[in-house]
N, C-alpha and C positions, 0 to 999 in steps of 0.2 A: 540397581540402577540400569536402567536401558539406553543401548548408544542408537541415536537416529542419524542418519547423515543432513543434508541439506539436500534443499527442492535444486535439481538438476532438469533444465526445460529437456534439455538431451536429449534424456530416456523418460520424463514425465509429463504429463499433460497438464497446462497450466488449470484449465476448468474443474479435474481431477482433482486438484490439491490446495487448490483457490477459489476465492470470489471474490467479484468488486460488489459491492455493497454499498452505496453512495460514494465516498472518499476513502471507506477502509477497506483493507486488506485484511477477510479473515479467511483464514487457518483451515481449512479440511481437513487436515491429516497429520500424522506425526511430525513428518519431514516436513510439512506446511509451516506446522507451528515452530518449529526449531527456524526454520529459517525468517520466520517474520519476525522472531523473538530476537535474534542476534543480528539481523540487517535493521532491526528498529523498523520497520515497514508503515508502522502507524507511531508515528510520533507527530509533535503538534505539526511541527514544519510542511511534513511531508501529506496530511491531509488538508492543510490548507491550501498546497500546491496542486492537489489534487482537485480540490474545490475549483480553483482559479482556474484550473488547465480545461475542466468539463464547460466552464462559464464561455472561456474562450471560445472551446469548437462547438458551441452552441449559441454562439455570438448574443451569451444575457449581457448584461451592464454590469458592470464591473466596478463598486468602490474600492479604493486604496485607502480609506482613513485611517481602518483599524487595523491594516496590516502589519502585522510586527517586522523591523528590518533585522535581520542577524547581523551580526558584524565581528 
């Protein structure tokens, strides 16, 4: 078993060890993948915020129908 730390912006570079990729967040690298794996980085919530967040500062249209609410 190998110990990785986590992505630290610190001392690493986030292009280095990441990509946005439409809505998800993958993984480059060891310490990428560890950290996206235990922060959840791509789970359903957070790429649909993603979605939403890109629609805004591109000013597309925006439905709310099928939005899921968390509660």
């Amino acid at each position: 078993m190998k110990l990785v730390g986590f992505f630290n912006l610190c001392r690493e570079f986030w292009g280095e060890n990441l990509r946005l990729d439409e809505a998800l967040i993958q993984p480059l690298t060891d310490i990428a993948e560890v950290t996206a794996s235990i922060l959840d980085f791509n789970n359903d919530e957070r790429i649909l915020e993603r979605e939403l967040l890109k629609k805004v500062a591109t000013n597309e249209q925006i439905s709310l129908t099928n939005v899921p609410v968390s509660r």
